[in-house]
N, C-alpha and C positions, 0 to 999 in steps of 0.2 A: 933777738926776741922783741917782739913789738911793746914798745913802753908808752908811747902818745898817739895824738893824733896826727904829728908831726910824721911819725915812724912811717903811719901809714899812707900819705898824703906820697911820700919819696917811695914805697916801695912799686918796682920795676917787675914784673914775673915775665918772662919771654913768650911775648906774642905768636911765636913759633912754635913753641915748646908743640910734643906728639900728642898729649893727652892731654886738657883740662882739668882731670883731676886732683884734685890734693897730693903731694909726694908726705914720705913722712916726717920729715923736715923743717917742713912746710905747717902743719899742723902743731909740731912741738914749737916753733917761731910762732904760734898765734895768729896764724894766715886763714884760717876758715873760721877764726871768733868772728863771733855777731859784733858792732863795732861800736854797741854801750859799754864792751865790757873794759875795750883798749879805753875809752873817756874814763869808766869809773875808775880805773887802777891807777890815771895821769890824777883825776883829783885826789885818789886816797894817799899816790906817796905826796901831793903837793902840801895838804891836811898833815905828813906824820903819820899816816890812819894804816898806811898798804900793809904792815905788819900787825895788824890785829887778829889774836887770836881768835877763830871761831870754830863752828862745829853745823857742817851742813849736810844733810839729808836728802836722798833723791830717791823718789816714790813715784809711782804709775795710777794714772786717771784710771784704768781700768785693771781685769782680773789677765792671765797668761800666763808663759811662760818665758823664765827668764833665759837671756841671750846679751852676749858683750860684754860679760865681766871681765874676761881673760883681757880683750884687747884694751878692754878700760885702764885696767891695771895694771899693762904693759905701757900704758902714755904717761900714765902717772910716774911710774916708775924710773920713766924717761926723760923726764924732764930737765932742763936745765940743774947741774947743780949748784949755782947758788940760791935757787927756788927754795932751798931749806926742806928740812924733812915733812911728810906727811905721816899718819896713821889711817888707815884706811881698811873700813869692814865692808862686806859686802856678802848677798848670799851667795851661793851654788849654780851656777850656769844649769838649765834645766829645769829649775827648781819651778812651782806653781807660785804665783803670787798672787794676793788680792788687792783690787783697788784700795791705793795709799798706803797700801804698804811697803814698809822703809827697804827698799831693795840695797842701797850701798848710805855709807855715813863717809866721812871724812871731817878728820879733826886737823887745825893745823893752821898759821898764819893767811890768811885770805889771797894776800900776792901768792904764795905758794901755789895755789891752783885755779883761781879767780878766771886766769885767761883761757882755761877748760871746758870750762860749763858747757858752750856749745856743741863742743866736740861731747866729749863724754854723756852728754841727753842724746845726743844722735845717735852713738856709738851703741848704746844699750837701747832706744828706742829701737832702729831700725832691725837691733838682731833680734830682737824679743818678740815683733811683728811677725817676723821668718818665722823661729826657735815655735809659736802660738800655735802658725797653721802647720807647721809639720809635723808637732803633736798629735794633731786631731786628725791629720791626715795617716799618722802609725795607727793611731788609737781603732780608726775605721776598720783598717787593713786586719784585727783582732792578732796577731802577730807575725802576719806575713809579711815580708821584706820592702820596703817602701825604699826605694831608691832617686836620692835627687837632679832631676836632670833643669835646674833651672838660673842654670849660666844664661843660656840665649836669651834670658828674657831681660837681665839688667846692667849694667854697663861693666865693662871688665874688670875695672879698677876694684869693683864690689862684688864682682860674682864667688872671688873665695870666702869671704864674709858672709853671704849666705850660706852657699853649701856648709863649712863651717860652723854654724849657727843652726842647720838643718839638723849635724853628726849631732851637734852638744843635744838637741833635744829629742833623741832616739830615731830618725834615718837613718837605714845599717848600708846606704854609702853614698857614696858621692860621683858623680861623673867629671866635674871641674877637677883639673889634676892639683893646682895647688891649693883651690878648699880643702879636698881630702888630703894632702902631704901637707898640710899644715896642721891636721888634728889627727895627725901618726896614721893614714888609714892610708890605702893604694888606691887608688881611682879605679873605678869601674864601667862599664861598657856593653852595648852591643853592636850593632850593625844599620850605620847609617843606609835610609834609599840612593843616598849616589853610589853605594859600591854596586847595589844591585843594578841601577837604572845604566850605568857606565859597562857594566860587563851583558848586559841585557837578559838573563835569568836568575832568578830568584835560588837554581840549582849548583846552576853554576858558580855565583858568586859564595855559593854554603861551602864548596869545594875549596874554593880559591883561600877561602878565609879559614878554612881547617889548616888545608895546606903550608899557610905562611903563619898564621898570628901562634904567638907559644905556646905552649899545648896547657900552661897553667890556665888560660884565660876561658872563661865558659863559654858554649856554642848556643849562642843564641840568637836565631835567625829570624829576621823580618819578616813576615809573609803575605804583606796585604799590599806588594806592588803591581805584579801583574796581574794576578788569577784569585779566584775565587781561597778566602783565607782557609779554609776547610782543605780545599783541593793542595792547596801548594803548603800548607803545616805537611802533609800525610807523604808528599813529591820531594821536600826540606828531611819528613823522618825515615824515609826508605833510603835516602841517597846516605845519610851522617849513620846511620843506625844506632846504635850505643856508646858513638861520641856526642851523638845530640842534649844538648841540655834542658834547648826550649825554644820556642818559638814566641815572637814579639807581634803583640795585635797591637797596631799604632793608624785605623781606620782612619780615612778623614774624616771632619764635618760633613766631608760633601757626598759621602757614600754613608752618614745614620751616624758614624763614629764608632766607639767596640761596644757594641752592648748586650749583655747578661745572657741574651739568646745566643749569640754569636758562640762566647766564649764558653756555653755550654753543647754547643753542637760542636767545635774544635775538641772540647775533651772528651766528647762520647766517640767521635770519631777516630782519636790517636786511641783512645783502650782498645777500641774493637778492633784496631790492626796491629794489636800489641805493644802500643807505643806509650804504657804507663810512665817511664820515667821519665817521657819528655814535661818538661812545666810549658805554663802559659803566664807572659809578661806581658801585662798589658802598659800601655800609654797612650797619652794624647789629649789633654785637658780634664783631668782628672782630678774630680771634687772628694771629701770624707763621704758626700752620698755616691758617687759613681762609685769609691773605692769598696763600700760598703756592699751593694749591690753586685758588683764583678766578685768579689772575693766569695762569695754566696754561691754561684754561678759555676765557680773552680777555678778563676784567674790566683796564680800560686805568686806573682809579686806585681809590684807595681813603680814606675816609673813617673812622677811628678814636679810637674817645673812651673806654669802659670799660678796653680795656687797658690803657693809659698811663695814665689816672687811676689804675686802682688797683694800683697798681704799689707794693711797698715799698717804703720809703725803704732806701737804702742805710747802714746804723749807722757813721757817722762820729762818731771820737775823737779828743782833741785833749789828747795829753800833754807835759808840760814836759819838753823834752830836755838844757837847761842851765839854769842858775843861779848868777850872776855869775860865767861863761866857764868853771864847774866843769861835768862831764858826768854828767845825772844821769839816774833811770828809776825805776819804778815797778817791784816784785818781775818779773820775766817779759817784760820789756821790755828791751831793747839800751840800754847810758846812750848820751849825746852826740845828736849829730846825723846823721841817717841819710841821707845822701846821694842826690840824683835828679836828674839832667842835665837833666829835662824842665822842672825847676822855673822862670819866668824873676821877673824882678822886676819886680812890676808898683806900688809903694810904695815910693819911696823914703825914707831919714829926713830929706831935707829936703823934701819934702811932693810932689815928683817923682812922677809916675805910672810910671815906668818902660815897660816895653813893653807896647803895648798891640798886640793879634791882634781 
């Protein structure tokens, strides 16, 4: 674990190495702290100080929803153990928060988690940015199925940390396999255009994938590669018949995208050939107003990966509120401890998980 600026000055990380990413290792060593924090803990053990008890607070500039407690709490928990114990509250993964308010507390000798801060601001900013628009992205959908398809859009290391971040604030699934198997759920899918554009019909390939994928998985077919989306949803419901489950409008830009007319002319036209129980899933850049609109329309789910990925992180702070049981604060800040009912305790100081939701 990094103790100076000595530590860091010699450390080596293999210029080879596959991924630039953080391992998690890496992270508990203090290798992605901002690098005031390795100086301040070299002068506080120099001072006597690095063992002072405190009590720090981390709250959000803005309103949203919460994201990253889980893995917060799993770093914490992680830690070296001669790092000594912590107590540690926090709310609800999911949970709405308002600007500056106290999302997690942490009590407990400052070396104990001092060399965290960066990590655990990031950890809970960046989920709670995701965990924000995917809310509002359900919220749109009025209860129809919003599924996260937005791995492609941010680096690997982090795309289960979204999807994950996606499930905790009501997306009913995940497309990245190990966001969803890491928050008990099974990955789910439809049908990429290279199977269609590889086998060269849009019929063909509905066959091919009946044929092989397990019959648990839903049939739900792409229809805007070759032909007209109307003509080839109705060519996809004749051939699957009442194995079909639905058809995927994923329009480009360059052809208008799916819009409200589209996906209302697809479902007057599957009824009148008898093809009520097929759905329509739409994707393709899809905003809380698109989803809002299409769902109006009769798109029955929906498929979103550019909004939630790029969502900002929500700028969470994390100030010292006491200092050996004195109440302290930073110029513009309230000293002491700021109070939140929602808080519960999920760390306790005798290494106790507290409650867990």
């Amino acid at each position: 674990m990094l103790q100076s600026e000595r530590d860091v000055r010699e450390l080596r990380p293999d210029p080879q190495r596959i991924l630039f990413s953080a391992q998690h290792d890496e992270i508990l060593q203090g290798h992605t702290a901002d690098m005031y924090f390795v100086r301040t803990l070299h002068v506080l053990r120099s001072e006597g100080k690095a063992d002072t008890p405190v009590v720090a607070e981390i709250f959000p500039r803005g309103e949203g929803v919460l994201g990253g407690v889980e893995e917060a709490l799993r770093l914490l928990r992680s830690r070296p153990p001669e790092l000594g114990p912590l107590e540690v509250w926090a709310m609800d993964e999911g949970e709405r928060f308002g600007p500056k308010e106290v999302v997690m507390r942490i009590h407990g000798p400052y070396s104990a988690f001092g060399l965290y801060e960066t990590a655990i601001l990031g950890i809970l900013a960046q989920s709670s940015g995701w965990a924000t628009a995917t809310r509002q992205a359900v919220q749109a959908a009025r209860g129809k199925p919003v599924i996260l398809f937005g791995a492609r859009h941010v680096h690997p290391a982090v795309a289960p940390v979204l999807e994950r971040a996606a499930l905790a604030a009501g997306a009913s699934g995940a497309a990245c396999i190990l966001g969803a198997k890491l928050y008990g759920r099974e990955p789910v899918g439809t049908v990429p255009h290279a199977l269609i554009l590889i086998l060269g019909d849009t019929v063909t390939a509905a066959h091919a994938y009946h044929r092989h994928v397990e019959p648990e998985a839903p049939r739900i077919i792409l229809v805007d590669t070759y032909k007209d989306e109307a003509e080839e949803s109705l060519r996809v419901a004749e051939a699957l018949g009442e194995a079909l489950d639905g058809v995927r409008l994923d329009t480009p830009g360059e052809r208008g995208g799916v819009t409200p007319d589209l996906v209302a002319e697809v479902r007057a036209r599957l009824d009148q050939a008898g093809f009520r129980h097929v759905q329509i899933f739409v994707s393709g850049g899809l905003t809380p107003e698109r989803i809002a609109q299409l769902a109006d329309a009769g798109a029955d789910a929906f498929g979103v990966g550019s909004y939630v990925s790029s969502a900002p992180p929500i700028d969470m702070t994390m100030d010292l509120k006491e200092v050996e049981g004195r109440p302290v604060a930073k110029r513009g800040r309230i000293p002491g401890i700021q109070p939140n009912p929602r808080l519960r305790l999920r760390i306790g100081r005798n290494g106790s998980r507290g409650i867990e939701r």
